[in-house]
BAKEZA-24264 format. One record per residue: y, x, z of N, C-alpha, C in turn. Coordinates in nm, 2 decimals, padded with zeros to 4 digits. Each point is the difference from the previous one (the first is absolute). Layout:
{pt {Y X Z} {Y X Z} {Y X Z}};
...
END
This chain:
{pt {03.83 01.61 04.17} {-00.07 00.02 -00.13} {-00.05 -00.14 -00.05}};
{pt {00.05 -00.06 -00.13} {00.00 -00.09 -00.01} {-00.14 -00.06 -00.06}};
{pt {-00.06 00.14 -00.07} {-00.15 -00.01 -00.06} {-00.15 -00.04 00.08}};
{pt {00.06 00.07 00.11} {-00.12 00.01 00.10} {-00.04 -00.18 00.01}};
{pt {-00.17 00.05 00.00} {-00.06 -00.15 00.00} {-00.07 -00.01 00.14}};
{pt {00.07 -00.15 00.06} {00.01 -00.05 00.11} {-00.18 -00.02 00.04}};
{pt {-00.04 -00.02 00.09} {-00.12 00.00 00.09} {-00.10 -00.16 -00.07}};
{pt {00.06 -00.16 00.00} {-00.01 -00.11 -00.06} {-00.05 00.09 -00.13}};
{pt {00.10 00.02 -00.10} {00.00 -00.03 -00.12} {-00.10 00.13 -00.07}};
{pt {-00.01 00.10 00.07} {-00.16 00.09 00.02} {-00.12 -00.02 -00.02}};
{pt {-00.02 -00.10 00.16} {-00.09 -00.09 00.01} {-00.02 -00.13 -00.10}};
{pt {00.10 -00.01 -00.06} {-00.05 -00.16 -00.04} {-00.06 00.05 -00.16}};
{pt {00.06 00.09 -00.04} {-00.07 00.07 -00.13} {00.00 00.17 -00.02}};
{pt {-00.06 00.06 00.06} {-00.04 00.15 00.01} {00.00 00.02 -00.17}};
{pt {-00.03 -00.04 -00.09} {-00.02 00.10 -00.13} {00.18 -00.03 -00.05}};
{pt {00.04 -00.13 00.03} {00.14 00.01 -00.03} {00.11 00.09 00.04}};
{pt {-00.02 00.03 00.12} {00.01 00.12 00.13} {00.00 00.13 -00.08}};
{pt {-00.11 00.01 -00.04} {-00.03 00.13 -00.06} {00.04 00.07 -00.09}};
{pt {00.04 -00.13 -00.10} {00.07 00.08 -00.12} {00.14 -00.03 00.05}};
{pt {00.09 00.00 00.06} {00.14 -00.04 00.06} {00.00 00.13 00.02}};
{pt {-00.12 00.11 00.09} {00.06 00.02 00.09} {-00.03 00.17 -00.12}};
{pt {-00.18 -00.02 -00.10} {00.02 00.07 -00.14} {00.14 00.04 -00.12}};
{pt {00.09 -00.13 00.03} {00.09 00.00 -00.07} {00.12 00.07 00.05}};
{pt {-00.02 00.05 00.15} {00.10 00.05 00.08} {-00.03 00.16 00.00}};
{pt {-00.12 00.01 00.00} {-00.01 00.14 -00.02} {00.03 00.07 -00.10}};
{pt {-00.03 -00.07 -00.14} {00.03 00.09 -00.13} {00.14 00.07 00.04}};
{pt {00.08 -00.03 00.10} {00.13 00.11 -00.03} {-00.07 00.11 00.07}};
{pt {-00.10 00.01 00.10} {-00.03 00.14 00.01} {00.04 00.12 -00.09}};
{pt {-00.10 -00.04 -00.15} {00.03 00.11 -00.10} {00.17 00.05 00.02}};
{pt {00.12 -00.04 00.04} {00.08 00.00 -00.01} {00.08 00.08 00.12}};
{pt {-00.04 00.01 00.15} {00.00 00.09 00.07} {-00.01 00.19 -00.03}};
{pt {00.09 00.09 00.07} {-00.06 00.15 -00.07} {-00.10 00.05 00.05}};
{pt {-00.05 -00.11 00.14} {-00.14 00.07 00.05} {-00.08 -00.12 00.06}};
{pt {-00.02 -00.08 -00.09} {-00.13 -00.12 00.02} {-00.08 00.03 00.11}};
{pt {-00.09 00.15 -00.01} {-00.14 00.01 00.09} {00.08 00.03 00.12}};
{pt {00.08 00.03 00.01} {00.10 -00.01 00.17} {00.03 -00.09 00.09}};
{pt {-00.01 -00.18 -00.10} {00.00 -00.08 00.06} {-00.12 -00.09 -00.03}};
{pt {-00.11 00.01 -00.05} {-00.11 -00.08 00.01} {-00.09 00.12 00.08}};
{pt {-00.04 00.09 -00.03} {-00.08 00.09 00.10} {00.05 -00.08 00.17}};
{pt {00.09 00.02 00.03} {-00.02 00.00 00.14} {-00.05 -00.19 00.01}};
{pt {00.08 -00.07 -00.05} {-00.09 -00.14 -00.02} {-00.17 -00.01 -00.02}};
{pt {-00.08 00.06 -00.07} {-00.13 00.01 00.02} {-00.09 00.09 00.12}};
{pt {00.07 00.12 00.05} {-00.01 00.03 00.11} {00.01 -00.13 00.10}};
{pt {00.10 -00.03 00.05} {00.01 -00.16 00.05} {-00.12 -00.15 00.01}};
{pt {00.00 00.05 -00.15} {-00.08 -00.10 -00.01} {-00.17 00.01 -00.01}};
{pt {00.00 00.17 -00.01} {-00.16 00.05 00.06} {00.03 -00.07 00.15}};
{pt {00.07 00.06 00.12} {00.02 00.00 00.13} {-00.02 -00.13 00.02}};
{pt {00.06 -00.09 -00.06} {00.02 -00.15 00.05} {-00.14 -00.06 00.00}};
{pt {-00.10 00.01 -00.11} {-00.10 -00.06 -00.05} {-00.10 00.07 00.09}};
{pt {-00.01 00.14 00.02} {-00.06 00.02 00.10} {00.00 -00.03 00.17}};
{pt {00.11 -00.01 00.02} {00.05 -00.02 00.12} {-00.04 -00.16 00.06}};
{pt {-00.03 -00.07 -00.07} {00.00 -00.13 -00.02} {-00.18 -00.02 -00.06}};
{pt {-00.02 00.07 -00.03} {-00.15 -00.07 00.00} {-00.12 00.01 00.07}};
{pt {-00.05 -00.09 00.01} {-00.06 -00.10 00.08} {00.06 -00.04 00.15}};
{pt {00.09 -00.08 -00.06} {00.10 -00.01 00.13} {-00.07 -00.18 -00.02}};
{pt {00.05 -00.04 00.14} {-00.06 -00.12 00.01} {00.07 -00.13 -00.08}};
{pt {00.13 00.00 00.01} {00.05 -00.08 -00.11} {00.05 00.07 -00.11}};
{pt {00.02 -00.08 -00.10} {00.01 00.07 -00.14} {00.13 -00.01 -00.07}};
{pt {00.11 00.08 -00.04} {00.11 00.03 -00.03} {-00.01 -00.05 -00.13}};
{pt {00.09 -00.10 -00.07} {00.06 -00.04 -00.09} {00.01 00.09 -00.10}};
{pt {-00.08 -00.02 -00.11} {-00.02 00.10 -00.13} {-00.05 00.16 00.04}};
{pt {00.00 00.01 00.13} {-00.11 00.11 00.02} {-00.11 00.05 -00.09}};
{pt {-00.09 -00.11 00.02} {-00.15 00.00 -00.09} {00.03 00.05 -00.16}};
{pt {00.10 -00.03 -00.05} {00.06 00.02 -00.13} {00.05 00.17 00.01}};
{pt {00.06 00.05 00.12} {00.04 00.10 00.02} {-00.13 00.11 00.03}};
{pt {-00.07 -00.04 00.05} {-00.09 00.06 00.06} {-00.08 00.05 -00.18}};
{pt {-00.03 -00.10 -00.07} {-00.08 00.00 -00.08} {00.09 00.14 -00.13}};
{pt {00.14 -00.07 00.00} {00.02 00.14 -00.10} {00.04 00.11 00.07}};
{pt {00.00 00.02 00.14} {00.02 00.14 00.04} {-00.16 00.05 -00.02}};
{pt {-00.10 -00.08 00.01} {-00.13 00.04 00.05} {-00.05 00.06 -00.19}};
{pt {00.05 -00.09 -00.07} {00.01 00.04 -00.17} {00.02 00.14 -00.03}};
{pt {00.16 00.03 00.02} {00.05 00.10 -00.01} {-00.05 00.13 00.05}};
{pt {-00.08 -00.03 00.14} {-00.04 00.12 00.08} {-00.09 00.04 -00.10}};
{pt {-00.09 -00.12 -00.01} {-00.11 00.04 -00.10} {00.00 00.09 -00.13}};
{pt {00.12 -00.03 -00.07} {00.00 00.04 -00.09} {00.06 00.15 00.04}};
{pt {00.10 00.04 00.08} {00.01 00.10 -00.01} {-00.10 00.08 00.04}};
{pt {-00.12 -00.05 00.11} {-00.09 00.05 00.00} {-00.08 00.08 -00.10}};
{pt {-00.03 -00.08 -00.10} {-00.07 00.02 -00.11} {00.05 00.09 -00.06}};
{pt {00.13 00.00 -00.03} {00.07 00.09 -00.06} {-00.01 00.17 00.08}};
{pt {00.04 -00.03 00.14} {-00.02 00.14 00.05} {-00.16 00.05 -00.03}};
{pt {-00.11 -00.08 00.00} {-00.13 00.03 -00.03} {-00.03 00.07 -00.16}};
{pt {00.06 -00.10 -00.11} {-00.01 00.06 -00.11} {00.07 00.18 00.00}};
{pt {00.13 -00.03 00.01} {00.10 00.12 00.05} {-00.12 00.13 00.06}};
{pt {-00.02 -00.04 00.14} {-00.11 00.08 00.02} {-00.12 00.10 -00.13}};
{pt {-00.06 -00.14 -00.07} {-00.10 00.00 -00.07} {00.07 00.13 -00.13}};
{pt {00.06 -00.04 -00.05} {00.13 00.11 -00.09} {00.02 00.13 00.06}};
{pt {00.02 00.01 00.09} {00.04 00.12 00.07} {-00.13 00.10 -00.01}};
{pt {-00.12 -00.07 00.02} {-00.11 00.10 00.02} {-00.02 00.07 -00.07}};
END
């Protein structure tokens, strides 16, 4: 896969990284079942960030990973809380 961004050029500029890798996803919309292949990726990526933290040395863009799994949980949190709050 010719797109994939190499481990150097990650590291040497992460926001450059990011939209490469933003720009690769818009074909999602284009898949007939998108949440079939990013669900099990965030699953993954809950597992990984947890599995890994406070580990003694520190995994390359972890902290980054850590930070929007720990986002997201949050937010769906919130959301099942409101949800809750509605229901009563």
């Amino acid at each position: 896969m010719g797109w994939l961004i190499g481990r150097a050029a990650a590291m040497a500029d992460p926001q450059k990284a990011r939209i490469k890798v933003m720009e690769k996803l818009q074909g999602l919309s284009k898949l007939d079942d998108p949440e079939s292949a990013v669900v099990p990726i965030l699953i993954d990526a809950i597992l990984l960030v947890e599995c890994y933290r406070a580990a003694r040395h520190e995994i390359t863009f972890l902290p980054e990973l850590r930070e929007s799994v720990d986002a997201m949980l949050r937010d769906l949190t919130a959301i099942e809380k409101s949800d809750a709050v509605v229901a009563r």
